[in-house]
C-alpha positions as CSV (number, residue, x, y, z in Angstrom):
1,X,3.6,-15.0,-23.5
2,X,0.8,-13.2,-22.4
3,X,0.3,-11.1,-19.4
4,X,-1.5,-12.7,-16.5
5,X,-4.8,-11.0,-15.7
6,X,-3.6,-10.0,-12.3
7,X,-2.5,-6.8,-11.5
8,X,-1.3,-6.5,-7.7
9,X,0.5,-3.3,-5.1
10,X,2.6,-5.5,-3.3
11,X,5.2,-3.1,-3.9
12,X,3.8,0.0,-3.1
13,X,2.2,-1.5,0.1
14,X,5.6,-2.5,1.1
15,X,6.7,0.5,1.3
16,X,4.0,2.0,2.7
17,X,4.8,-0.4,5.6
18,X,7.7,0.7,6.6
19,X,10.0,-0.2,3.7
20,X,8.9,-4.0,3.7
21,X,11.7,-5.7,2.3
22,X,10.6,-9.0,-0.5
23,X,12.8,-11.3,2.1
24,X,10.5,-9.7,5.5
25,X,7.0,-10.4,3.3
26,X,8.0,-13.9,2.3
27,X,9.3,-14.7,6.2
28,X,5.3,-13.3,7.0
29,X,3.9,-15.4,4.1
30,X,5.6,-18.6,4.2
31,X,7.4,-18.5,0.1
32,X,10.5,-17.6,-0.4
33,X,11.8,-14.3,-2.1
34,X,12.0,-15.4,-5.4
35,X,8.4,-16.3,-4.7
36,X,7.5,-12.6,-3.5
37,X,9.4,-11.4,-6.8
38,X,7.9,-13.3,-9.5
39,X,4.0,-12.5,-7.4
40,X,5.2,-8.7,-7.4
41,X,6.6,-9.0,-11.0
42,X,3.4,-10.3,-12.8
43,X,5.1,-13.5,-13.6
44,X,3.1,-15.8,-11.4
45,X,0.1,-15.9,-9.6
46,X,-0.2,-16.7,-5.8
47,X,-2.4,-19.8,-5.1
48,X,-5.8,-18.5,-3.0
49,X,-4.1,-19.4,0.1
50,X,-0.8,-17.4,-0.7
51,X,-2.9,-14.5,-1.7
52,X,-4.9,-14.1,1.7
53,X,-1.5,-14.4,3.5
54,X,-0.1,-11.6,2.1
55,X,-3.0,-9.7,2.2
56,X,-3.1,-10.4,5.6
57,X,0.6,-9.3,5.9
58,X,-0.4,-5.8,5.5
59,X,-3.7,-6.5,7.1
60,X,-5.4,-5.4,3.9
61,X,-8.7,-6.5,2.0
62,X,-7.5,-8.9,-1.0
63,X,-8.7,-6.3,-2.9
64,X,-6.2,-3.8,-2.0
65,X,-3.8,-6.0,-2.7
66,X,-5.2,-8.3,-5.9
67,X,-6.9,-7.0,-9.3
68,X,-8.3,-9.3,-11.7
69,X,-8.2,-7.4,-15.0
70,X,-11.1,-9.1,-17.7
71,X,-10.5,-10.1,-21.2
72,X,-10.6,-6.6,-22.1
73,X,-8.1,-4.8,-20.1
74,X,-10.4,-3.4,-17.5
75,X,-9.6,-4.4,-13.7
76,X,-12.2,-5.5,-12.1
């Protein structure tokens, strides 16, 4: 399985917020944990709408928070 071409800093932004737990973003966000997890992970990619909430969450750009990586590597 290939990786997805997201690369995100949910992690690091939670705990530059105060030691964020998965459970507290998800509560902000409106997904579960496991949902916070596999985003944070690289296993799945948020919808548009899930990726402005938690962007908004730590009242960030989505570009602090999401990278789109193209087909070769690079994140864009």
């Amino acid at each position: 399985m290939a990786a997805l071409p997201i690369d995100n800093n949910i992690r690091r932004l939670r705990f530059e917020h105060g030691e964020m737990t998965q459970q507290a973003l998800a509560e902000r966000v409106g997904v579960t944990r496991q949902t916070i997890n596999a985003i944070e992970l690289g296993k799945y990619s948020p919808s548009l709408e899930v990726a402005f909430r938690i962007a908004t969450a730590f009242n960030a750009p989505l570009e602090q928070v999401f990278q789109y990586r193209d087909g070769g590597g690079a994140k864009t």
